[in-house]
N, C-alpha and C positions, 0 to 999 in steps of 0.2 A: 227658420225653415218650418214647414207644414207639413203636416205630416197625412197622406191619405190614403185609406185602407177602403179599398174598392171593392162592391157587393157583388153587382148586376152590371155587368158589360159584355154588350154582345160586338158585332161588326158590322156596323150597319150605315150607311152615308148620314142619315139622321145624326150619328154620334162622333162623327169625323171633327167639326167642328168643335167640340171639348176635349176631341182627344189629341189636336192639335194645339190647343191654348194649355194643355196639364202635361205635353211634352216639350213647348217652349217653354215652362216654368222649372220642369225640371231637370233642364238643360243649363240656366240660371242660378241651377242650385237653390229654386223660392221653396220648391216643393218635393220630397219622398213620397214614394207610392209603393204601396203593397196590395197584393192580390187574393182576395181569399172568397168562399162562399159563404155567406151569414147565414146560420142554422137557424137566425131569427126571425125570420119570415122565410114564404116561400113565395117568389115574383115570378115565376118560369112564365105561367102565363100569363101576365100583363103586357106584352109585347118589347119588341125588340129596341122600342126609339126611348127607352130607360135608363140612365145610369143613376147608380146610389152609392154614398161612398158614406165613411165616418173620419170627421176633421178632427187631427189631433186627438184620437180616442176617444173622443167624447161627443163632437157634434153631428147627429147624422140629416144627411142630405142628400136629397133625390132633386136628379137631373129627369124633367119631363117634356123630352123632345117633338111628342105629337104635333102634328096638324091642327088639332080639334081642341076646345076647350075645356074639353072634361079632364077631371081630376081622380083617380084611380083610391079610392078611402084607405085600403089597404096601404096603403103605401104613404098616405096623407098621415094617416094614424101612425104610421112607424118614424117618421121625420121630423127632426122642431122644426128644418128648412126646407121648402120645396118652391123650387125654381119652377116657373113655368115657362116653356118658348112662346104657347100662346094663350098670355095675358089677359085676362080682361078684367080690370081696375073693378067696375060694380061689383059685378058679381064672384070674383074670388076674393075681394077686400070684402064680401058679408060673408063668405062661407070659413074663412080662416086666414088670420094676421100669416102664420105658417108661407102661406102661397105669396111667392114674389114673383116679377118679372126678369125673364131670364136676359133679352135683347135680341136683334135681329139675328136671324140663320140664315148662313149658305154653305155648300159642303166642301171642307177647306182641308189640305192636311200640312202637317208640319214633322218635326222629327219624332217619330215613334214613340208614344207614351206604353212602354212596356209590351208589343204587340206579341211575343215569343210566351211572356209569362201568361197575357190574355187568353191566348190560345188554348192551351194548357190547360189554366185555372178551368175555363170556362166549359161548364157542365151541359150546357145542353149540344156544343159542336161536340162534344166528346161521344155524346149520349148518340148523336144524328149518325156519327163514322160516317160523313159523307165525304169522301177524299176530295171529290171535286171544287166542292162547296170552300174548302181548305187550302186547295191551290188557286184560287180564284182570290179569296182575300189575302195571299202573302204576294198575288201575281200585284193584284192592286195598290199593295201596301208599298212597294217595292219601285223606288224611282225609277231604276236600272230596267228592268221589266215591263214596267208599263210604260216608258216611253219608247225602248225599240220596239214594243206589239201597238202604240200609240191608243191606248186604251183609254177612251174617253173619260172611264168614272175613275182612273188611276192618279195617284199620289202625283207623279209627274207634273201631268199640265194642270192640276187642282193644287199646288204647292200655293200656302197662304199669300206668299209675297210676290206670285202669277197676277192678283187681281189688284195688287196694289197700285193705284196711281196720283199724281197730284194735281191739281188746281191746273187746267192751260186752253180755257176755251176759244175756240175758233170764233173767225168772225162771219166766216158759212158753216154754220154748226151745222153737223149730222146727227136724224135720230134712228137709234136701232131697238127695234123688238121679237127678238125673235123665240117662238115659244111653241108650245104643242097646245092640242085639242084632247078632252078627254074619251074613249070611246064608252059609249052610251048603249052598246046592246048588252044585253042580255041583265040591266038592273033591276030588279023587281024591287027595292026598295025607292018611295015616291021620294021621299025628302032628298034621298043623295041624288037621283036621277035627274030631277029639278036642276038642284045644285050644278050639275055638271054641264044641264043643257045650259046654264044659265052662263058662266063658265066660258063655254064655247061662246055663246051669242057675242058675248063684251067682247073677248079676242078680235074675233074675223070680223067683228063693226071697227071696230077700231082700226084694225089692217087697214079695210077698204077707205073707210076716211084718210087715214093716216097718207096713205098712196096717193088720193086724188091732190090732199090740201098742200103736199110738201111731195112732190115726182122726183126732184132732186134731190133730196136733202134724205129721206125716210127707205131703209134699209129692213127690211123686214118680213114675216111670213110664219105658216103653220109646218112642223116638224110633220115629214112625207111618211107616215104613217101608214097603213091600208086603208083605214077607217079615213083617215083623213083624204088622203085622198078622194076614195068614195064620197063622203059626205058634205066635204068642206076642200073641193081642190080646187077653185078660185082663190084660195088663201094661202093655197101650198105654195113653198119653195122648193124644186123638184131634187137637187142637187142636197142629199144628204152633208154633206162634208161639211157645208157649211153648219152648219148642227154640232159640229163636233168641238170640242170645249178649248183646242188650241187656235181653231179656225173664228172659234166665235168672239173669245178674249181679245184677239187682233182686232174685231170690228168692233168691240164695245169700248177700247182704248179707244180707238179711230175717233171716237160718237163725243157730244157732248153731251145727248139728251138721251134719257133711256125712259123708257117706257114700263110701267110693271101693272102687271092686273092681281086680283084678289087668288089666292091657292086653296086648296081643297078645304075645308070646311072654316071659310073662311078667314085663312091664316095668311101672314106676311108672308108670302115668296122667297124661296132663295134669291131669286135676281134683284129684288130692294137694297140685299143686303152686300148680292156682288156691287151693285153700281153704287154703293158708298161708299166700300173700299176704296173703289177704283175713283171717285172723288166725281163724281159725275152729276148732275141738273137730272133732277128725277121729276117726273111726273107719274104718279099713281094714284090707282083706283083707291075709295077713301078707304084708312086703317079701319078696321074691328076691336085690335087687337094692342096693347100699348107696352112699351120698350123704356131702358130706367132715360137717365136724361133727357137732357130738352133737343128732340127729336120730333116737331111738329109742324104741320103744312102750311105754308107759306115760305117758310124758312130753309127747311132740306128739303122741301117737296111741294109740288099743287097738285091738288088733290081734283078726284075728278068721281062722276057718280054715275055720266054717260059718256057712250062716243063723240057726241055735239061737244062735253065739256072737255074729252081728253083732247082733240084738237083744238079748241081754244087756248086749253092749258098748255099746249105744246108751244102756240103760236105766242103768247106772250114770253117763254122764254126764248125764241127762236131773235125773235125783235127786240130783245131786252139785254145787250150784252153785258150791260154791270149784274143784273137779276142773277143769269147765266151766272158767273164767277165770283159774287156772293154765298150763291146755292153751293156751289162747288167748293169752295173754302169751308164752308160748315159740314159740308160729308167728310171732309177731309178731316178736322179735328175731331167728328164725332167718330171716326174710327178709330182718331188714333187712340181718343178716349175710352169708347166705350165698347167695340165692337173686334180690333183687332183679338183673332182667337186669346192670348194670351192673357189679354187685357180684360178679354170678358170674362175667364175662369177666377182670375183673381179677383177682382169687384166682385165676382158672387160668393167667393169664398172670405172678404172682407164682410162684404153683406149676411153670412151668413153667422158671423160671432158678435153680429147689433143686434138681431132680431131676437127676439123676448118670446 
């Protein structure tokens, strides 16, 4: 058994996904867990998508759940190991052996890895006294609770083994994508601004291809936002509910093909790493960003650079039914390998007593 003593844990959906693979381990009995604040740095502000723990007394390790590729030194300087969700091989393999790949993220929960003692321990909700803030995360935390208020970001309809599905493609496959637009007023910074417009562009081109090339088959649209609406509501889907994470699971089970674009500063998506769960024929926008096993496009995914090429890439697995459930056979064992919460705490925590 493992033993891990936890620094930096806040409540954040970013961290849902390790805290449901370090409560199915310790459910197992693979792994103990203790809660305390290390006097040995101070991380308050480096934000909330952080976990840091020390393995067995001795090894310490930072969980770095960001979007973005940057690397916090602080916190690099204090770890022999440091996971990163978003990877990129060149450049963190020249800036330190330290920085591994952590694997795909989507925001999952499982049985409570210590969330009473979390609470508690944790100094800056204690520091905030925000009550609300407080019943919000025990409301979310809480199966019972968030399924009769049917709370979309709640444990309930995000319970790990919700996205889980097998290998069974259809011979009139469906594709679904359904996803939001970023709003874009009020950025004065140009590079994220860009980004965002950029962002949006690929979506709603895609939508519109996606609609014309497959009327039948293609289930999809922009989350009915204000902004969206306003800016982008040839793309909208007016009817909220479908948005909602119980309503949308049923159609992504339903689908054989899922559709993923690029996320905020250029990171894998949650939704790459629902539709591998759930074992599905992925077509997405090309990776930045790289994940441990052999996880490469052609094989779980075709990769695409435009709209012209995400409908191509659709169309060849639409017409391809062995392609289709090949594809789907390999998300399927690269979950069960490398990706199921569980599975992925453990490999990092394996990976974390080889690294030198």
């Amino acid at each position: 058994m493992h033993s891990l003593t936890f620094h930096h844990y806040e409540d954040t959906h970013h961290l849902t996904q390790l805290y449901a693979g370090i409560g199915l381990l310790a459910k197992k009995g693979l792994v103990r867990c203790a809660y305390e604040r290390s006097p040995a740095y101070q991380i308050l502000g480096f934000g909330a998508q952080l976990l840091t723990l020390t393995l067995n007394g001795q090894r310490k390790i930072a969980y770095d759940m960001d979007d973005s590729d940057r690397v916090i030194p602080e916190i690099l300087q204090w770890s022999e190991v440091y996971f990163k969700r978003s990877y990129a091989r060149e450049r963190h393999g020249r800036l330190s052996a330290k920085i591994q790949p952590l694997g795909l993220y989507y925001m999952s929960y499982a049985p409570r890895m210590g969330l009473g003692r979390r609470l508690l321990k944790n100094g800056r909700s204690a520091l905030r006294g925000n009550i609300a803030d407080l019943v919000k995360v025990l409301a979310l935390h809480s199966r019972l609770v968030s399924w009769l208020f049917a709370l979309k970001g709640g444990s309930s309809v995000n319970w790990y083994r919700r996205f889980e599905g097998s290998p069974n493609p259809s011979r009139e496959p469906k594709i679904i994508f359904l996803t939001q637009v970023w709003n874009t007023q009020n950025i004065t910074d140009r590079q994220i601004l860009e980004e965002r417009l950029d962002i949006n562009k690929m979506r709603c081109e895609c939508i519109a291809m996606l609609r014309r090339e497959f009327p039948q088959q293609f289930f999809g649209g922009i989350y009915p936002s204000d902004y969206a609406r306003t800016v982008h509501g040839n793309y909208v889907i007016p009817d909220r509910r479908v948005f909602h994470k119980k309503a949308y699971l049923a159609l992504m089970h339903n689908s054989d093909i899922g559709i993923a674009t690029m996320g905020l500063f250029g990171s894998n998506g949650g939704k790459l790493g629902e539709y591998v769960a759930a074992s599905k024929a992925i077509v997405s926008e090309r990776l930045r960003y790289q994940v441990p096993g052999d996880f490469s496009s052609g094989l779980n995914y075709l990769s695409f650079a435009t709209p012209e090429e995400c409908v191509a890439q659709v169309r060849r697995l639409v017409d391809d039914f062995d392609l289709r459930l090949a594809m789907m056979q390999r998300n399927h064992q690269y979950y069960s390998s490398y990706l199921r919460p569980d599975v992925l705490v453990w490999n990092s925590l394996q990976k974390a007593m080889e690294v030198q």
